[in-house]
N, C-alpha and C positions, 0 to 999 in steps of 0.2 A: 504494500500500500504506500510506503514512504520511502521506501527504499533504505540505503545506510547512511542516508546522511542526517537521519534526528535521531539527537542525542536527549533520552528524556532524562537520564539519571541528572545530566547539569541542568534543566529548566525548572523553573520555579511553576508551582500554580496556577498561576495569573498566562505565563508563558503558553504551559498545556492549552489552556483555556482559550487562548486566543489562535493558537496553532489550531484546532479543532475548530472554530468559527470561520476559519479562511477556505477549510472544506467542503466541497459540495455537500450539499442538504444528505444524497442518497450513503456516502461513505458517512458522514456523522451518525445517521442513523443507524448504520450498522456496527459503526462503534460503540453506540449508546447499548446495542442489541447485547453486544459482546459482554461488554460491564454490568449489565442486570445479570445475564447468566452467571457471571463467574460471581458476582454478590450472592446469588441465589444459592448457586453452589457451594459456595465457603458456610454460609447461614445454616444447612442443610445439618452439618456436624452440630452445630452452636444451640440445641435443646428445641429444634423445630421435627413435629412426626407427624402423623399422617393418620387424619381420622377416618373413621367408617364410608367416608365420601371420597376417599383419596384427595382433599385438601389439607395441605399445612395447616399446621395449628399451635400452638403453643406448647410444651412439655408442662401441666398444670401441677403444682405440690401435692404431695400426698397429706391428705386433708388427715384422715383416718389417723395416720402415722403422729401426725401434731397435735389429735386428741389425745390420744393415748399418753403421749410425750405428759401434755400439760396434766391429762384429769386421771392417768394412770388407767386399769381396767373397771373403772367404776361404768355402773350403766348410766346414761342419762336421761332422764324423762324427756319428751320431745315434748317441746314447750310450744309448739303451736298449738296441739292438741289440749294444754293445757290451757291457754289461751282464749280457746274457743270452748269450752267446757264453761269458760268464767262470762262470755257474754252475754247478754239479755239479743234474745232475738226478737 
């Protein structure tokens, strides 16, 4: 695409940026293509999996694991239930 004559390791930011604005619309775009993938692809390791829909999604904390942690194996009444037990309908 550029051949050997750019050197990105010596340009600055501002540089990259302006080096890419002087390229046609159709290479920018494919360079933009290029950089979402390899983002996507590095994120992929970084706690992103894949739910029942085969869409990303977050890796969410083991909620269960944090009760336990804080209230030990006690049972806890489910307090909605309890809740709704206490309202006047």
């Amino acid at each position: 695409m550029w051949g050997d004559s750019v050197n990105f390791d010596s340009m600055s930011v501002l540089e990259i940026e302006q080096a890419l604005r002087e390229l046609p619309a159709q290479e920018r775009l494919e360079i933009a293509h290029w950089i979402l993938e390899d983002l996507q692809a590095a994120s992929l390791g970084e706690g992103i999996t894949s739910d029942e829909n085969g869409t990303a999604g977050p890796i969410l904390p083991d909620y269960s694991a944090r009760r336990r942690r804080i209230f030990g194996n006690k049972v806890l009444p489910n307090m909605v239930l309890a809740a709704r037990l206490e309202e006047r309908w």
